[in-house]
N, C-alpha and C positions, 0 to 999 in steps of 0.2 A: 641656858638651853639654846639653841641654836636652832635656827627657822626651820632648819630640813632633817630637824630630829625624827627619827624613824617611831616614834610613839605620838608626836604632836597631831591634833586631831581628834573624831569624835567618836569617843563610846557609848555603846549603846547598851541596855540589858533586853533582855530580848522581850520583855510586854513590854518595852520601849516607854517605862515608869522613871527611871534612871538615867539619866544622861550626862556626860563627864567631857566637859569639851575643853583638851589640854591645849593650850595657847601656848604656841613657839616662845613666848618671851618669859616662861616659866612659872605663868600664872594659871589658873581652874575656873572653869565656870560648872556649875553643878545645878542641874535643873533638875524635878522631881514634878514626876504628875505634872499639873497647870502652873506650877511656880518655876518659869525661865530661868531666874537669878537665884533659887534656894542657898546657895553657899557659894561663896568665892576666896580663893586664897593661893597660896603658893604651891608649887609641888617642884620636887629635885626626881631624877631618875639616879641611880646607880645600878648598872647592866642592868639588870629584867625587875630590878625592885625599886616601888616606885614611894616614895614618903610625900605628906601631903598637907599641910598647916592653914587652917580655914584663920580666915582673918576675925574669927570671933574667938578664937583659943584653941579650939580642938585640933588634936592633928588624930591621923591617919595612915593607913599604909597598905600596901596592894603588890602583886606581882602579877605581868605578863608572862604569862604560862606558856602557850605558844603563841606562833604569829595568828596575830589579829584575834585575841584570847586574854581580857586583863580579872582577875578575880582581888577584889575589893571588897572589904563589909561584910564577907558571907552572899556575896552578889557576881552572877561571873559579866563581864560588858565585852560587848562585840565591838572591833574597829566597822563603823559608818563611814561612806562617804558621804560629803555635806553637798548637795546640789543646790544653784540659789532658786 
């Protein structure tokens, strides 16, 4: 994945329960409610469909529907800007 991939970044679901913060170097951080680090693991994009490999075994998979629109899990996440 490449630093200035147009997906890398952070999604949101919208009661901001969910959060998916795709990491330029091809890796996931998956936060839920109070637990920051809930899941982490890999993910690959090919065009708008996104697969996703938690480093406990499960994988995953998602597509970006439109810009700034990913649906995942039966869950839709908004691209976030991340301010520090």
């Amino acid at each position: 994945m490449q630093p200035n991939h147009p997906y890398a970044g952070m999604w949101i679901t919208d009661d901001n329960r969910v959060r998916h913060e795709l990491l330029p170097n091809g890796r996931y951080v998956e936060a839920r409610g109070q637990r920051e680090r809930a899941y982490e693991g890999r993910y690959e994009v090919n065009g708008t469909h996104i697969e996703y490999w938690d480093d406990t075994g499960f994988t995953a998979d998602g597509d970006f529907v439109e810009e700034g629109t990913l649906h995942h899990g039966g869950m839709i996440f908004r691209r976030r800007s991340v301010t520090p």
